[in-house]
VODRENFI-877644 format. One line per field, with one value per residue (C-alpha): residue number from 1; residue in one letter; x, y, z. Coordinates in steps of 0.1 Angstrom, whole numbers. Layout:
residues N
resi = c(NUM;...)
resn = c(A;...)
east = c(X;...)
north = c(Y;...)
up = c(Z;...)
end
This chain:
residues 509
resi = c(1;2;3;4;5;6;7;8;9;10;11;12;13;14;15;16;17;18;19;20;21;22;23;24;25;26;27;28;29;30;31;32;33;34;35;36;37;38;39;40;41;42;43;44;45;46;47;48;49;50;51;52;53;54;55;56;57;58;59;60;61;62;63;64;65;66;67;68;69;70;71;72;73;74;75;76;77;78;79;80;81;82;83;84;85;86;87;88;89;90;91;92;93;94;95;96;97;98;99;100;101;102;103;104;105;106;107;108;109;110;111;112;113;114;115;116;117;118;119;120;121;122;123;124;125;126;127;128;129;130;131;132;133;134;135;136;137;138;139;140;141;142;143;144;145;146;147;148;149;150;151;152;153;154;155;156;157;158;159;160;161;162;163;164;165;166;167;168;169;170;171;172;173;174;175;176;177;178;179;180;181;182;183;184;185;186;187;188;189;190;191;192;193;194;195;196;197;198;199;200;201;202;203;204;205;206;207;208;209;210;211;212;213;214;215;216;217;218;219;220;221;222;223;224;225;226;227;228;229;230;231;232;233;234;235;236;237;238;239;240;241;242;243;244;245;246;247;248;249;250;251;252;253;254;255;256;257;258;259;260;261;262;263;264;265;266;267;268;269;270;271;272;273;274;275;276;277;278;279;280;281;282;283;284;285;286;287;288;289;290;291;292;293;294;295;296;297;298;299;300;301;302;303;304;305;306;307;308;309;310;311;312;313;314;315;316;317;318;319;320;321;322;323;324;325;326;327;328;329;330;331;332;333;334;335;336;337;338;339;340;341;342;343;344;345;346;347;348;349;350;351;352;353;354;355;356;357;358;359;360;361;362;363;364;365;366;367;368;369;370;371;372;373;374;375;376;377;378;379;380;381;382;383;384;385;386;387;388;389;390;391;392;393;394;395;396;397;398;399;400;401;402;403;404;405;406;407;408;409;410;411;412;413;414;415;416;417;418;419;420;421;422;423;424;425;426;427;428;429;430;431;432;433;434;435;436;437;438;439;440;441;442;443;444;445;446;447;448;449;450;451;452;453;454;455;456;457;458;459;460;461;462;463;464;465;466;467;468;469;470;471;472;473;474;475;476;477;478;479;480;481;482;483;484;485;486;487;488;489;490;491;492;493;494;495;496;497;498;499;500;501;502;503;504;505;506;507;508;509)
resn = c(X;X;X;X;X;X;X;X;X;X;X;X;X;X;X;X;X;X;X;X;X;X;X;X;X;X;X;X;X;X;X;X;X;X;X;X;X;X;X;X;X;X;X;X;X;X;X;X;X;X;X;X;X;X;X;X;X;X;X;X;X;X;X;X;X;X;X;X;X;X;X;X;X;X;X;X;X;X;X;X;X;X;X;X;X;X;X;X;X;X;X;X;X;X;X;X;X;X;X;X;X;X;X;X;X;X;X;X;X;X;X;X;X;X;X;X;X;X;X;X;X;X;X;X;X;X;X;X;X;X;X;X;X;X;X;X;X;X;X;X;X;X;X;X;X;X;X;X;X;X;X;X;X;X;X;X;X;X;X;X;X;X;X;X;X;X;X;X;X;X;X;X;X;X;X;X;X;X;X;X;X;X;X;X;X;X;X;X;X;X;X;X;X;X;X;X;X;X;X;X;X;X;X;X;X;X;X;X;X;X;X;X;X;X;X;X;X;X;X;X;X;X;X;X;X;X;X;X;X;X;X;X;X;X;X;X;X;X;X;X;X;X;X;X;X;X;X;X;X;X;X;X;X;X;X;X;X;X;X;X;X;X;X;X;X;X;X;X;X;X;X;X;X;X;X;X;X;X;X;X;X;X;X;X;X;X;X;X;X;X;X;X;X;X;X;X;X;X;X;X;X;X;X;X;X;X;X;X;X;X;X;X;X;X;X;X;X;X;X;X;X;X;X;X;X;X;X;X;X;X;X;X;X;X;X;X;X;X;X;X;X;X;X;X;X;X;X;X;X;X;X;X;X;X;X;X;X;X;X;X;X;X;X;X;X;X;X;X;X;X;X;X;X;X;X;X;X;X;X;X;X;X;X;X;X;X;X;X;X;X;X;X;X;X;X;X;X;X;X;X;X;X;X;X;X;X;X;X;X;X;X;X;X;X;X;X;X;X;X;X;X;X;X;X;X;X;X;X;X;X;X;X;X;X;X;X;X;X;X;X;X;X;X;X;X;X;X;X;X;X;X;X;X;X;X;X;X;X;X;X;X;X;X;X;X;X;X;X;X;X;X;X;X;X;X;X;X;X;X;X;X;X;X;X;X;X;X;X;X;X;X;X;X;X;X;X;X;X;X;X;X;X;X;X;X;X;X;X;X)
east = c(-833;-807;-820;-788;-777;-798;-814;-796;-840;-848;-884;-909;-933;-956;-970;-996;-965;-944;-922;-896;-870;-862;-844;-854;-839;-851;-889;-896;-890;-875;-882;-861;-861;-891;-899;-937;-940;-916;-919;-900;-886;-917;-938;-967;-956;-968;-974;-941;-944;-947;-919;-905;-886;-881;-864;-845;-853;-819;-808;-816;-831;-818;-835;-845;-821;-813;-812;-795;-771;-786;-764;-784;-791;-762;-785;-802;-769;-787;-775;-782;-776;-759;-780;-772;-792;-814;-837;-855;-867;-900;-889;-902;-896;-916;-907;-932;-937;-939;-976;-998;-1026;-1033;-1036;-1038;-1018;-1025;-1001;-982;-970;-940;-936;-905;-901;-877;-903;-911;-874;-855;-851;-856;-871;-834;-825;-820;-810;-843;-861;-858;-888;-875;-884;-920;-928;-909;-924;-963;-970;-974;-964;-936;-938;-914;-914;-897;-903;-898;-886;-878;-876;-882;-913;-926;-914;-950;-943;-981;-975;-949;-972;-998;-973;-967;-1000;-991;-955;-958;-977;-955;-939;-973;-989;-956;-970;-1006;-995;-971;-1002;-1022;-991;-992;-1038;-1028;-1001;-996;-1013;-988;-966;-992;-1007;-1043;-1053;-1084;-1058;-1035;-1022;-1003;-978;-954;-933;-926;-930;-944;-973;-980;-979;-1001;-1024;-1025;-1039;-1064;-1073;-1070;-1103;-1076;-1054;-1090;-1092;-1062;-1059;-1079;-1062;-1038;-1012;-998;-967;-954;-959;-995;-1001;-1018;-1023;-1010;-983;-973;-993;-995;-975;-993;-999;-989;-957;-947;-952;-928;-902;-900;-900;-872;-858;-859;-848;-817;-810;-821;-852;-883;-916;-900;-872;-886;-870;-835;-851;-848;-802;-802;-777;-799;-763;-772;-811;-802;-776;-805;-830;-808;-803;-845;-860;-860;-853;-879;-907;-909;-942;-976;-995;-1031;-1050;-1071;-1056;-1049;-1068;-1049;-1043;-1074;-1076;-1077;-1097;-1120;-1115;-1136;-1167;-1142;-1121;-1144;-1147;-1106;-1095;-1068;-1039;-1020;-990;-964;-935;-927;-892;-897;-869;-851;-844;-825;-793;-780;-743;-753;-729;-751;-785;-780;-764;-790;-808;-845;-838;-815;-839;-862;-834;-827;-867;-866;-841;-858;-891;-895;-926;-947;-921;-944;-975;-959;-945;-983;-996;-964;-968;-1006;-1003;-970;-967;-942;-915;-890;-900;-868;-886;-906;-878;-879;-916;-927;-956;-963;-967;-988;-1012;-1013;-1024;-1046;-1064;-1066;-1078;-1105;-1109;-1110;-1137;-1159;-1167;-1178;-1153;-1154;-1120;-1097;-1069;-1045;-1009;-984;-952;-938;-909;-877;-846;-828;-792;-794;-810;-842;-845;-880;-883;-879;-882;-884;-870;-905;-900;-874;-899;-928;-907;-888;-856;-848;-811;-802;-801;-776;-792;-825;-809;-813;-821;-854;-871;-864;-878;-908;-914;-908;-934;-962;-957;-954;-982;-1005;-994;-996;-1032;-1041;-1027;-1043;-1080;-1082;-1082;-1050;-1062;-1048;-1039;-1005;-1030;-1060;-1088;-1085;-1108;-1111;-1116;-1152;-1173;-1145;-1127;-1091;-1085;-1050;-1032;-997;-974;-951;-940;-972;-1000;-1028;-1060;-1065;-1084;-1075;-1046;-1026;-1044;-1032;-996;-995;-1009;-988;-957;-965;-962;-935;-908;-880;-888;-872;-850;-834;-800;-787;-759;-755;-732)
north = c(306;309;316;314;275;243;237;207;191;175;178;147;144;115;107;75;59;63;91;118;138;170;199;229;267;293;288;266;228;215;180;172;144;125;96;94;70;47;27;8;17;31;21;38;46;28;41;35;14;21;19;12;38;71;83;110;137;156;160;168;133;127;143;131;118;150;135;166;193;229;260;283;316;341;359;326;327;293;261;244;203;202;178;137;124;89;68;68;106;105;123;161;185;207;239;240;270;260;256;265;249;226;254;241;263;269;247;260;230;244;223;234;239;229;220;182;168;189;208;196;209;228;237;277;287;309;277;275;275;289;328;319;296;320;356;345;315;289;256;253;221;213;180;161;137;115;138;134;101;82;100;102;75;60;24;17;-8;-30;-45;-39;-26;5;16;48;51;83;103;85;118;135;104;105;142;128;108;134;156;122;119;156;150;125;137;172;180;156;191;215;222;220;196;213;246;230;257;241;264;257;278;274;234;233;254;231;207;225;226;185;184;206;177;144;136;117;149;167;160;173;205;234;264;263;293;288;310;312;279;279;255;264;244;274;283;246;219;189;156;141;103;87;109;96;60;66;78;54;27;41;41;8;-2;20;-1;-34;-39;-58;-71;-101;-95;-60;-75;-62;-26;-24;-33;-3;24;55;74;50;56;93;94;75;96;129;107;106;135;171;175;193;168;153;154;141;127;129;92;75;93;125;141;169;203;225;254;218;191;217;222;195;198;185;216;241;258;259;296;300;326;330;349;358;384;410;396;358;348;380;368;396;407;441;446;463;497;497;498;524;548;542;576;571;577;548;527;534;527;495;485;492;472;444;449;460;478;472;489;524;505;480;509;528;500;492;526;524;494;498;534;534;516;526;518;498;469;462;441;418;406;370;369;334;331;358;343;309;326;345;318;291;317;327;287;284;317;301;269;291;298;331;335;335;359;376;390;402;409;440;451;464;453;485;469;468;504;488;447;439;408;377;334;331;361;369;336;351;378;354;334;361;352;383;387;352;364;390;407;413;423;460;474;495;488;446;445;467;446;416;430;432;398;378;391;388;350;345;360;337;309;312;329;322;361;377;411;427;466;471;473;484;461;429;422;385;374;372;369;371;400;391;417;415;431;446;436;465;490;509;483;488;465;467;446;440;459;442;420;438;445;404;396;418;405;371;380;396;399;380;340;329;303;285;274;240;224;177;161)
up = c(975;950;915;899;906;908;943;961;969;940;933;924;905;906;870;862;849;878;900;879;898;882;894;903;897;915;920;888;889;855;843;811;784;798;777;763;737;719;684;660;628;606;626;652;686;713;752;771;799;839;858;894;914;904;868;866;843;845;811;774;757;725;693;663;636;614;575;567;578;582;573;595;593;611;632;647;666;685;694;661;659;690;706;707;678;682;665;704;700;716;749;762;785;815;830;856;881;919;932;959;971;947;921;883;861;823;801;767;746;724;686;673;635;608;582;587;582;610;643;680;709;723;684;702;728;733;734;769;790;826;819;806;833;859;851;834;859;835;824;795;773;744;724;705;677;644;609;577;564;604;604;569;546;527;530;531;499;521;548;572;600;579;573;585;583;564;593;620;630;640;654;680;689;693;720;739;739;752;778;788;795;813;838;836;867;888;879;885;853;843;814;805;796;774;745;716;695;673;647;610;600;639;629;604;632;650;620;618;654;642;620;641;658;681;692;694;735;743;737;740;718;692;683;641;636;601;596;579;551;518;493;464;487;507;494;514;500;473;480;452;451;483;475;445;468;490;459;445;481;485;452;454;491;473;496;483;503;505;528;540;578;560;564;602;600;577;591;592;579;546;548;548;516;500;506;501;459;452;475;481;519;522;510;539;557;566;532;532;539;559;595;585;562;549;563;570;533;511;536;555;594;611;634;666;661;648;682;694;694;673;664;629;626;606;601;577;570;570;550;533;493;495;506;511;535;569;562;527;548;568;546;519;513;499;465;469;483;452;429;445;443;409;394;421;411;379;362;392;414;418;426;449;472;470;484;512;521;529;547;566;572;599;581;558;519;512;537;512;496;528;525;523;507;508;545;550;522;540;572;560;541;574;597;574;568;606;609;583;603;632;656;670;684;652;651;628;635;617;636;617;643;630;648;661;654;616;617;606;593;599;624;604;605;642;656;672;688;712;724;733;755;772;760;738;760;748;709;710;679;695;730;724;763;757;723;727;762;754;725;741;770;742;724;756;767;744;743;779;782;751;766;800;784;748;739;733;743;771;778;757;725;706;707;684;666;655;620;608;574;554;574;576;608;615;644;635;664;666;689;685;675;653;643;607;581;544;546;526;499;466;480;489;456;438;457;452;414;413;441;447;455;485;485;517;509;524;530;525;548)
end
């Protein structure tokens, strides 16, 4: 067996729908851009149909329509955009290990992120599910679905067929997660182990499942990575806000209730220039109503989900508001680094480092300047939302790691990603040969043991404690791991108050 080029068998896989044909590399059989659902414009997708023969899954379906162009980050270094773009989105893709004797696997269900209004399930190249599935013996899922305005445009006041247009783009992931039930043991996986994790606006994704009594059956465990929601930090769309902006939407494109049909001949390039004129890119996403009832820290975590184990994570570095040239980092002496805080900071400057110091002890004090405070309150506050209802197995992380190339940036928006899936030596910033791998080694464990037990604990660190009473015990992912609790409350606070405020800078097309 050649692990290096496709296999010339193709490998089957009989669904209740009908037979894919995939291809397989080395000893995992890859099924890509399987449809699940389709739906029409604003509207709620419906169950695709079975078919006759056998479909081939070879390629990369389409994503969704991107309203707007990113100017990514330079050290995503990813395939950003590069994917054919559709209004017909509703497609996924399996990375499933060979099996044995009718053995079931455990099944990780990647949402990517992008807020609600962007991404796609191959937005990086680290996306790719083949190391996962190859080296931890489990089952890689990746979906995609409606954004931005497709899959959150609040035309409930312009007939009964868009009752729910607004939440469109997470009723398209209830039924990829009904799809995956329903056949993922045709490729070996177990449906009674399903994981869901997504990252950034997919953890907020994540967090909606939480809250459908629908999506309740179809999963067992659910993994949040800097993508809580929080009400003081990222409040969920208000209702009547929504309904405004899709009013003056269709005012601007000359669409009333009486000849609403016009709305489906719209060019979405013309739906997107309209929507770029009345909203903020990134208000797109779920509004509260009668099928989803808001995220869990304002509408309460309900009784059907009260006893899924859960992770929330975030990083030190998130998004840096800060920007300081590489040669300037690593010649900075400490006095420098206190000068810099200063004139950063302010009058709280002294305190602030107390209190970074304490809680971060192996890192250098100018990381401070790097922290995201805002992310690290909304986790905190759903997993001790999530602990309150009952549920026993609710963890904290905080992914700490400084990148060896820049001397010492703490790991920020994403870049743990890499390490959970094994894909470190596809990001050529986190490819250093000893400290990535080992680092790599911790996070993707602790995931894979999660995904296939619900505990994360496992023999590269202390024990973790889950949250309880009120304890927000956190575990601080680095090269040498530590369980802690409350150790940074003041320095959050603090932060929130007054550091730098991030802003994500983006570019209109």
């Amino acid at each position: 067996m050649n692990h290096n080029v496709f296999e010339r068998e193709r490998p089957l896989a009989h669904t209740k729908l009908g037979t894919l044909r995939g291809v397989t590399y080395g000893d995992v059989n890859i099924f890509m851009g399987v449809p699940y659902a389709h739906a029409r414009r604003f509207q709620m997708p419906v169950e695709i149909e079975p078919w006759e023969g056998v479909r081939n899954a070879y390629h990369h379906g389409p994503i969704a329509m991107q309203a707007l162009d990113t100017n990514p980050f330079a050290y995503y270094r990813g395939l950003h955009m590069l994917e054919k773009q559709n209004e017909d989105c509703q497609n996924l893709n399996i990375w499933a290990p060979r099996t044995l004797n009718g053995e079931k696997k455990a099944v990780f269900v990647f949402i990517h992120g992008g807020g609600f209004f962007a991404g796609n399930a191959f937005e990086e190249i680290s996306f790719d599910g083949f190391n996962m599935a190859h080296n931890s013996d489990v089952i890689f899922v990746s979906i995609n679905h409606r954004l931005n305005i497709m899959g959150h445009l609040n035309l409930e006041e312009y007939g009964k067929e868009f009752w729910n247009s607004a939440n469109v783009g997470i009723a398209d992931l209830v039924v990829a997660l009904k799809w995956i039930h329903e056949n993922i043991a045709a490729f070996g996986g177990d449906p009674a182990n399903v994981t869901i994790c997504g990252h950034s606006g997919g953890g907020g994704k994540v967090q909606c499942m939480f809250m459908l009594e629908e999506a309740a059956p179809y999963f067992q465990k659910g993994m949040v990575m800097s993508g809580a929601r929080e009400p003081s930090v990222y409040p969920a769309v208000d209702r009547e806000s929504s309904r405004k902006i899709a009013k003056d939407i269709m005012n601007e494109l000359g669409i009333t209730k009486e000849n609403i049909e016009k709305l489906y001949d719209v060019p979405f390039s013309e739906l997107a220039r309209v929507a770029r004129k009345v909203a903020q890119p990134f208000g797109w996403g779920p509004v509260a109503n009668d099928y989803f009832p808001g995220f869990p820290v304002e509408a309460g975590l309900p009784a059907f989900s009260k006893d899924k184990p859960v992770i929330y994570s975030s990083t030190l570095g998130e998004f840096p508001a800060v920007s300081i040239p590489a040669e300037e980092k690593l010649t900075m002496t400490e006095e420098d680094q206190v000068a810099y805080l200063r004139n950063l900071l302010g009058e709280y400057t002294d305190y602030m480092m107390e209190l970074f110091r304490k809680a971060y002890p192996e890192h250098q004090i100018i990381d401070l300047a790097f922290m995201d405070a805002g992310r690290r309150h909304a986790a905190v506050a759903s997993a001790l939302e999530h602990a309150k209802k009952g549920c026993e197995n609710v963890y904290l992380m905080m992914c700490s790691y400084c990148v060896p190339e820049d001397g010492w940036l703490p790991i920020w928006h994403g870049g743990e990603m890499a390490y959970i899936f094994q894909n470190e030596d596809k990001v050529l910033v986190l490819n250093e040969a000893v400290q990535g791998q080992r680092y790599a080694q911790i996070l993707s464990t602790l995931t894979v043991n999660f995904v296939k037990y619900g505990d994360p604990n496992n023999k590269y660190l202390p024990v973790w404690k889950p949250v309880r009473n009120g304890e927000n015990n956190t575990m601080i992912v680095d090269l040498n791991c530590r369980n802690v609790a409350h150790h940074d409350d003041e320095l959050i606070e603090l932060f929130d108050k007054y550091g730098p405020k991030v802003t994500i800078k983006l570019s209109h097309s």
